[in-house]
N, C-alpha and C positions, 0 to 999 in steps of 0.2 A: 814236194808233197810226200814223199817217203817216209816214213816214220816206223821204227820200231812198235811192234804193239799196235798195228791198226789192225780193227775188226772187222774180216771176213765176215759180207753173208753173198744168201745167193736166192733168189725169189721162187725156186721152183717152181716156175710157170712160164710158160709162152703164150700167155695172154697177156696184150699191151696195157687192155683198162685194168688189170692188178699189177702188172707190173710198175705202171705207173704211181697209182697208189700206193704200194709200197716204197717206191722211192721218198712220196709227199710224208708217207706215217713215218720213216727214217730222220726224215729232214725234221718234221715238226714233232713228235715224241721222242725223241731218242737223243738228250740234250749234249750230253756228256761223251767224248770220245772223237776217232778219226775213223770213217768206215771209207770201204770198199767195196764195191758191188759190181759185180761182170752179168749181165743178163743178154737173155734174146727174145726176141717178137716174134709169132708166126706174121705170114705174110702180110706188111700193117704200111698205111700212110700216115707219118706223126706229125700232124702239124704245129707251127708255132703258136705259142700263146695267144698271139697278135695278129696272127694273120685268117682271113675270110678263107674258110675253110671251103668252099665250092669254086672260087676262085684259083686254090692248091692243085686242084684233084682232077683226073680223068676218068670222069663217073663213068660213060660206060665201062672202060676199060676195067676199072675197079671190077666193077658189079660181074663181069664175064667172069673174073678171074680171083673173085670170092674173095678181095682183099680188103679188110678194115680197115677202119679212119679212126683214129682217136684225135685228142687236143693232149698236147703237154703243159706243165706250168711254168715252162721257160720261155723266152724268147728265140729267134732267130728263123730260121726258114722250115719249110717242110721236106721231109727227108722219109725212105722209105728204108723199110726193114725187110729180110727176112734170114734165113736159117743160114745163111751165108755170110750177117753181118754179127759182130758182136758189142754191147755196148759196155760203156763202164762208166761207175759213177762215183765220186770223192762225195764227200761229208763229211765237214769239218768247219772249226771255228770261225767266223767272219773275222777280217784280221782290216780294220780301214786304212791302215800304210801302205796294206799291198794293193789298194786302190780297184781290187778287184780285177789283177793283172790275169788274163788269157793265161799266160807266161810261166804264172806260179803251177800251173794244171796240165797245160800238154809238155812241161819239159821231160815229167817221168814216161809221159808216156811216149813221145818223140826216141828218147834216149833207149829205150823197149824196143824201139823199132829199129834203132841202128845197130843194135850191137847183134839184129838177128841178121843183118847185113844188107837193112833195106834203106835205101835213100831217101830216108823224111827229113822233113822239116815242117815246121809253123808258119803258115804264112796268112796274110791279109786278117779277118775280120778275126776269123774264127776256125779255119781251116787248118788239118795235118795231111802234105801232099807227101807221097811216095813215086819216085820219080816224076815229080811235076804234075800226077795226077791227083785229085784229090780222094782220098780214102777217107776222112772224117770231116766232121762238123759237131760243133760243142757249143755248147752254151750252158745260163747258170742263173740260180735263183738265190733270196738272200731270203729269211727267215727267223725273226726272232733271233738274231745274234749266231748265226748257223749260216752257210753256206752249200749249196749244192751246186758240184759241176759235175756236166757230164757228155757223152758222145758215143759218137757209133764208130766204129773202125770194120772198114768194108774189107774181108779178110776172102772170102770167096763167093760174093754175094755174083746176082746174075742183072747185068750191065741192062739189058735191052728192057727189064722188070723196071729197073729206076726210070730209064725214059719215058715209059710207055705207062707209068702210074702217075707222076708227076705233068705238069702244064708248067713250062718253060716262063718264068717269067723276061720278054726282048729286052727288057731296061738292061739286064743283069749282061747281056752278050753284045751289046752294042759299041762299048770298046776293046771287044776282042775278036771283032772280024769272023763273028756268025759262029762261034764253038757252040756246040751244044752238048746237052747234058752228058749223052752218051763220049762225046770226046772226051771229056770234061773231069769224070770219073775215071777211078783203076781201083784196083785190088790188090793188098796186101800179100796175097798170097805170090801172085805172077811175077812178083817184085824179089822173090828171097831167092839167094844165091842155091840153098839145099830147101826140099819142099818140105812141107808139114800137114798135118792136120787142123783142124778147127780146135779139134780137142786140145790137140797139143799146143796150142798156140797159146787157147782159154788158161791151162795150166800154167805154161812160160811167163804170161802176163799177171797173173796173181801172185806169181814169186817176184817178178820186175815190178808190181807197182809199189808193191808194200816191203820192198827190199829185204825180202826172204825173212818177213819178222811181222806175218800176219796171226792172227789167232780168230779163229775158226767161229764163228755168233750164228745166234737162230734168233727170229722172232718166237716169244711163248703163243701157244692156241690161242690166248685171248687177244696180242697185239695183231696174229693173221685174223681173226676176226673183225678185228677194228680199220684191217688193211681191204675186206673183204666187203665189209659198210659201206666204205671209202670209194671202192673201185661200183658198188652197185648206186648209189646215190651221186657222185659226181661223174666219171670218166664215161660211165656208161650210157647215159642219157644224150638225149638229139642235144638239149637245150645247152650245154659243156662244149658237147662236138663243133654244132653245127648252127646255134642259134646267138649268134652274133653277127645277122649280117644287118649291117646299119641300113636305114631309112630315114632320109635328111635332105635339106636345101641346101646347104652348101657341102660343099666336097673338092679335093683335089688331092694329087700323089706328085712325088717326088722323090727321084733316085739320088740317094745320097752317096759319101764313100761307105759309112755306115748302116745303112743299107734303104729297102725302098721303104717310104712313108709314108701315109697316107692317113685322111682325115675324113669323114662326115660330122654337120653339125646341123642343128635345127634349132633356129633360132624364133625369139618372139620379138618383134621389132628387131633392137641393136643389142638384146639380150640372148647369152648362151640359153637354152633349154637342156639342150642334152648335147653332150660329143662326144666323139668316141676314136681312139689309134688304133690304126692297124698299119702290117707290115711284118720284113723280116728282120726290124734293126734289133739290137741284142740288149732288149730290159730283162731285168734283174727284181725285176719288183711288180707289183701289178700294177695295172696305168688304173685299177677303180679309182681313189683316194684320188689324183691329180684329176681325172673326169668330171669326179662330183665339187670339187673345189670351186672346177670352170663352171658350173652349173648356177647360172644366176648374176654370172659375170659379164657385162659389158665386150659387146666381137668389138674389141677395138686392141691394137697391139699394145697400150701404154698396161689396159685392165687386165692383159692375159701374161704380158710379161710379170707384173707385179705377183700372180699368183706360181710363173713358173719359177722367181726368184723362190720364192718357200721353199721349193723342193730341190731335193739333188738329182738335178737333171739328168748326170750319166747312170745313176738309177736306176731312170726308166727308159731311157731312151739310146743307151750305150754312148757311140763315138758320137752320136749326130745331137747338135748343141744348141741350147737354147735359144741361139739368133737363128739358125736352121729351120727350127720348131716354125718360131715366129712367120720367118719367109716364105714360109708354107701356106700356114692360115692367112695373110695378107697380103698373096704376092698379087701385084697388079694387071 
């Protein structure tokens, strides 16, 4: 992902509903080019696209300790921020050879991490562990011919925060012999042979991603205005956050290797009405368009597979595969 000539920018803000926004106005205005974006969030729970946001979250504990919830437009799990973590985001051409490989995105940044002398690596869905523990989670969205990835790199974030803001999903530790989150987790920082700063680090890594041949971008007043629209009419509002929690007759979840799944649907007779996915598996696209498709569909596996052949499944739904899908809405 390194590339001569990528475009530095940087949101100046530690608010999550515009910093978000401005990543969506980068992705979808800004057609032309390779960006880079290193941000941070004051104290924030970011949930995935797909997942039931009250389900993620440890309301009291939020609400004591004054931490926001936003929704992101990616998939994957919920993940918490604050002044200890930093994130970064690529932007750049959608390439379909690369089939949308993890692989093309955390190698720069993997290789960032070793050469500061920390022991990372890429492992399972979506994860960058440092000595075994995991320090990031990334995930990516596809756009008009565009691509965004992107992730947090937990550099001196504060361990007992993530446990204590998050709700454990047991699917997820059930074959690892009760770890929880707090094990589960480490820090960048506690991992390098000589210490640094956050600053320092934020610097090192704009030289490391963009292989010392970034050039320096602003948004003009009108595109922050347009980011500023953005962040008050979608990221802001309950209905974005928090109003997606389904109401339906049929329902079921299942833990995939791609991650957990889960379904409501309300049907009229043998006919879909409405349905809807959630979960933390890693779409790339939004499940509307494949929802409204099923809408009027026959709940039988022959009518639902027929409409999931139309679409490219890994998508919407990453590693977890259209017989998957299937075995879920129809398991006996």
């Amino acid at each position: 992902m390194e590339r001569s000539g990528m475009i530095y920018l940087e949101t100046g803000s530690l608010d999550p509903c515009f910093n978000l926004a401005f990543e969506e106005y980068v992705l979808t205005r800004r057609r032309d080019g390779d960006y880079l974006i290193l941000w941070q969030n004051q104290n924030t729970v970011v949930v995935g696209n797909n997942q039931i946001t009250e389900a993620e979250i440890n309301r009291p504990w939020i609400e004591a300790h004054g931490v926001k919830v936003v929704r992101r437009a990616t998939g994957g799990g919920a993940v918490y921020h604050d002044l200890g973590n930093l994130n970064y985001s690529f932007l750049t051409d959608y390439r379909p050879e690369d089939q949308l490989s993890m692989e093309r995105f955390t190698r720069p940044v993997v290789r960032a991490l070793r050469a500061l002398g920390a022991d990372a690596e890429a492992t399972g869905r979506n994860d960058i562990l440092v000595a075994g523990k995991k320090v990031s989670g990334t995930a990516q969205k596809i756009a008009g011919g565009r691509i965004l990835h992107h992730g947090t790199l937990l550099f001196d974030s504060d361990p007992e925060a993530i446990a204590s803001a998050l709700r454990a999903d047991p699917q997820k530790f059930q074959s690892k012999v009760g770890k929880s989150v707090r094990s589960r987790v480490g820090n960048i920082r506690d991992a390098l042979p000589e210490d640094m700063t956050l600053r320092r680090f934020w610097d090192y890594l704009k030289a490391a991603l963009s292989a010392g041949g970034c050039v320096s971008g602003a948004l003009t007043e009108a595109e922050k205005r347009e980011v500023d629209r953005l962040r008050r009419e979608k990221y802001e509002t309950w209905a974005w956050t928090y109003g997606r929690s389904p109401a339906a007759e049929v329902h079921a979840s299942r833990r995939y290797a791609g991650g957990t799944l889960e379904f409501y649907a309300s049907l009229s007779g043998d006919v879909i009405r409405s349905i809807g996915f959630y979960g933390d598996f890693l779409s790339k696209r939004s499940l509307d368009p494949l929802c409204r498709a099923l809408e009027g569909v026959p709940f039988t596996p022959e009518a639902v597979g027929a409409v999931l052949a139309r679409f490219a499944v890994p998508d919407y739904f990453g590693s977890i595969t259209a017989e998957e899908v299937l075995a879920l809405l129809f398991a006996p």
